[in-house]
C-alpha positions in Angstrom: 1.6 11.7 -12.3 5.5 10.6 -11.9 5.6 12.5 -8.5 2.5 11.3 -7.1 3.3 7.5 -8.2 6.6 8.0 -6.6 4.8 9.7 -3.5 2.1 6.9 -3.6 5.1 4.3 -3.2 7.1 5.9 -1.0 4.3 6.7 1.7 3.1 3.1 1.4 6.2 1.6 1.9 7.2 3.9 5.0 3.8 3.3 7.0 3.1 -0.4 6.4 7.2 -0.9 8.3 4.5 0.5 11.1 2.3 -1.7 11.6 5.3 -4.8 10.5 7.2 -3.8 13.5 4.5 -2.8 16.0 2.6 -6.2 15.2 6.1 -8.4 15.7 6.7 -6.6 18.9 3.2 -7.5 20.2 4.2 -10.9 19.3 7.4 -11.3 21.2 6.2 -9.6 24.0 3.2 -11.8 24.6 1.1 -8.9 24.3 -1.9 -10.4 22.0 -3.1 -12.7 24.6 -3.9 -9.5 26.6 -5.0 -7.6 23.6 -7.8 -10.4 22.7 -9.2 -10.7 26.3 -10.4 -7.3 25.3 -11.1 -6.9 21.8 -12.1 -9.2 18.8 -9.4 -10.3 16.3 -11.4 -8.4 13.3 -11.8 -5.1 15.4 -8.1 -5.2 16.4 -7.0 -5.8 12.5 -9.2 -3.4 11.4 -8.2 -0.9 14.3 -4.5 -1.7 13.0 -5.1 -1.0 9.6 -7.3 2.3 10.4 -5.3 3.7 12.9 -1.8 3.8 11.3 -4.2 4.8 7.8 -5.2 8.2 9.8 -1.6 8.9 10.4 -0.3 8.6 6.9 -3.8 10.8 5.9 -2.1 13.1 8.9 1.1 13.4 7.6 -0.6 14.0 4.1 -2.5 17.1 5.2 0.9 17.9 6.9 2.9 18.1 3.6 0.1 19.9 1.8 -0.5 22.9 4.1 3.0 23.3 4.7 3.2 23.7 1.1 1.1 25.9 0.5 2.2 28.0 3.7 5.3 28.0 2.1 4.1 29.3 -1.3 2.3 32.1 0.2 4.9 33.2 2.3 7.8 32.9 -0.2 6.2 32.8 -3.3 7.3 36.3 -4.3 10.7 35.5 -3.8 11.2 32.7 -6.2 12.0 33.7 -9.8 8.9 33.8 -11.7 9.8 31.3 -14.6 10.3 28.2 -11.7 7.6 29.7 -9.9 5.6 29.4 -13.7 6.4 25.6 -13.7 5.5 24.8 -9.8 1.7 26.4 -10.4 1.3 24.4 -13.6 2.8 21.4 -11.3 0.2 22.2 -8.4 -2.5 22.4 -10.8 -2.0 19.0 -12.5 -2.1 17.2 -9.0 -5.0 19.2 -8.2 -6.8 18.4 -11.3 -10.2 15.9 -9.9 -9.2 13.2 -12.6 -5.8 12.8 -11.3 -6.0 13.5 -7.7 -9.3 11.0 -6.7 -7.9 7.8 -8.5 -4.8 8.7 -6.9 -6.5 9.0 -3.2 -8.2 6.1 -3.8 -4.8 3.9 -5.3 -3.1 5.0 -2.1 -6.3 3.3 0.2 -6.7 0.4 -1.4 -2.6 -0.3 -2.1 -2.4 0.7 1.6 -4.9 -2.0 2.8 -3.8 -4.6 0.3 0.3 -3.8 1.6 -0.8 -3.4 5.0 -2.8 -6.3 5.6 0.2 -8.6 4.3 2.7 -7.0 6.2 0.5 -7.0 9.4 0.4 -10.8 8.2 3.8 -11.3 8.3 4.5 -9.8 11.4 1.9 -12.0 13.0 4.0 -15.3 12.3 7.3 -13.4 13.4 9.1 -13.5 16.9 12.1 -11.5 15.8 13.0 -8.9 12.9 15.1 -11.5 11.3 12.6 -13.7 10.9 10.3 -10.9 9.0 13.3 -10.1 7.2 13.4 -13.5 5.5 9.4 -13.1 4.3 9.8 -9.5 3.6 12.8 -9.9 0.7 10.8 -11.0 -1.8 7.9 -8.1 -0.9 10.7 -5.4 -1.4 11.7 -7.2 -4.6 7.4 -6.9 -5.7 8.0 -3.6 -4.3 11.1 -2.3 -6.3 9.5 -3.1 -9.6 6.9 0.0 -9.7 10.1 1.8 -9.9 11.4 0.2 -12.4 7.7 1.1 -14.4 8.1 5.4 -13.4 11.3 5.1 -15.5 9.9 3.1 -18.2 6.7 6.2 -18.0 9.2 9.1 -17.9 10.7 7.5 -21.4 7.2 6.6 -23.0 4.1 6.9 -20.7 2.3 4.7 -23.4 4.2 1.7 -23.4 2.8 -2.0 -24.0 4.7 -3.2 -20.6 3.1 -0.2 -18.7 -0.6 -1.3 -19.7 0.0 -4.9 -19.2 1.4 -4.5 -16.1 -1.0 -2.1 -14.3 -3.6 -5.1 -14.6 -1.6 -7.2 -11.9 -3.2 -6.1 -8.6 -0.4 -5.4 -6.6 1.3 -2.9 -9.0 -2.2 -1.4 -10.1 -2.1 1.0 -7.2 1.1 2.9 -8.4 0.9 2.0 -12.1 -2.7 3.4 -12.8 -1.6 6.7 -11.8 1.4 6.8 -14.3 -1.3 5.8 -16.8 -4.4 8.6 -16.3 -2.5 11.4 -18.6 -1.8 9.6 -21.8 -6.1 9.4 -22.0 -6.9 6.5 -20.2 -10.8 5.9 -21.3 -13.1 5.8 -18.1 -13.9 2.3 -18.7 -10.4 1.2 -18.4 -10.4 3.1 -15.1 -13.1 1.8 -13.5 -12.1 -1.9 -14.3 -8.5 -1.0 -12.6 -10.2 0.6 -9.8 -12.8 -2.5 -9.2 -9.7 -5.1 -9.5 -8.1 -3.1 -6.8 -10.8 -3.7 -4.6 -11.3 -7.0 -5.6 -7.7 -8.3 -4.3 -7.6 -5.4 -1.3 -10.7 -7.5 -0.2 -9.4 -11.3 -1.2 -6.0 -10.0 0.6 -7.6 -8.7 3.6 -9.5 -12.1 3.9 -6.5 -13.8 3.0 -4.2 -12.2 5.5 -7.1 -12.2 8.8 -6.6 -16.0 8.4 -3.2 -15.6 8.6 -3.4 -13.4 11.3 -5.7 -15.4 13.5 -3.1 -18.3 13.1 -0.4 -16.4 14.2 -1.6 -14.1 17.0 -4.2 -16.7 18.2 -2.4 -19.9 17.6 1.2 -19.3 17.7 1.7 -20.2 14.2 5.4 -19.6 12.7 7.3 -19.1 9.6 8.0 -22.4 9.0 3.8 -22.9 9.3 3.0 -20.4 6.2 3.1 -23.4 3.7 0.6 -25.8 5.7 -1.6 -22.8 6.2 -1.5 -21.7 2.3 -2.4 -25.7 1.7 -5.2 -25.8 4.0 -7.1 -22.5 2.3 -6.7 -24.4 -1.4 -9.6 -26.3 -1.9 -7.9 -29.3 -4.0 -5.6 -30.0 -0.9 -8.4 -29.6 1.3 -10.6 -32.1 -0.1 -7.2 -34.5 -0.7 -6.9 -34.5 3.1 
């Protein structure tokens, strides 16, 4: 579960740069105005989001069967006690109750990440302007590490279970959290919350989107927009 939470976070964090860049470059280069005479501003989010999904899927598959390639070919020549450990290792991450919660943490953090880095990148004309939005994200980021050293030590910490009910570390923490026992209900509530804020961020970040790609909106505009979408400061005005 430690390996797969650190693979969850790592291959988040590499593809979501992906659509941050590509989405800052469309920007600068004046390329949305082309790209919305074509296609509507939902299709081409969700087109985003897809499209650099099936690549990280890709690359996915890619690791696996070369793995197992590997073991086949090779497998005799590896000392049997290591190659003891790396079927009991293969055969945890196989195991259904581990690996589906895990497919489905790494969709849902994906969409959730993605859509507010694709956010971001709409609002940005340069890198150094995302870089100023994206420090605190690699700060939010950094602290699911923090929580795979915290599980190597004691997997059934208070901290742990606390914080795997904050929606943006749910993704990476609920997989540290499936081998101590984790009761089904507990499960399905963590898996529901991620999809509640996947879907709240997703709605959250097409508004953001639309303001930037459609409007022009910059940096500097991300605190009048976040005023206008709370209801008290709507009403106010």
């Amino acid at each position: 579960s430690i390996l797969m939470a650190f693979l969850l976070w790592f291959l988040i964090f590499s593809v979501v740069n992906y659509l941050l860049m590509g989405t800052i470059e469309e920007r600068s280069n004046k390329i949305f105005d082309s790209l919305l005479t074509s296609v509507k501003l939902p299709h081409m989010l969700a087109g985003k989001l897809l499209a650099v999904l099936a690549v990280a899927l890709t690359l996915m598959s890619v690791w696996a069967i070369g793995t197992a390639v590997m073991a086949t070919v090779f497998g005799q020549m590896i000392d049997p006690g290591i190659r003891g450990i790396l079927l009991q290792v293969v055969g945890a991450i196989a195991r259904p109750d581990l690996l589906i919660p895990a497919l489905l943490s790494f969709v849902l953090g994906y969409l959730m990440y993605g859509s507010i880095f694709l956010a971001l990148g709409s609002l940005c004309d340069t890198i150094q302007e995302a870089q100023t939005l994206m420090t605190p994200l690699i700060v939010m980021l950094m602290v699911p590490m923090f929580m795979i050293t915290v599980a190597i030590s004691d997997p059934e910490s208070p901290i742990l279970s606390v914080m795997s009910w904050v929606p943006v570390f749910t993704p990476f923490l609920l997989i540290l959290r499936i081998p101590t026992g984790l009761p089904l209900w507990e499960i399905s509530g963590l898996l529901v919350l991620m999809v509640a804020a996947s879907l709240t961020v997703l709605w959250l970040a097409s508004r953001v989107y639309r303001a930037g790609a459609v409007h022009g909106a910059g940096v500097g505009d991300v605190g009048k927009m976040i005023g206008k979408m709370l209801p008290g400061k709507k009403a106010k005005a």
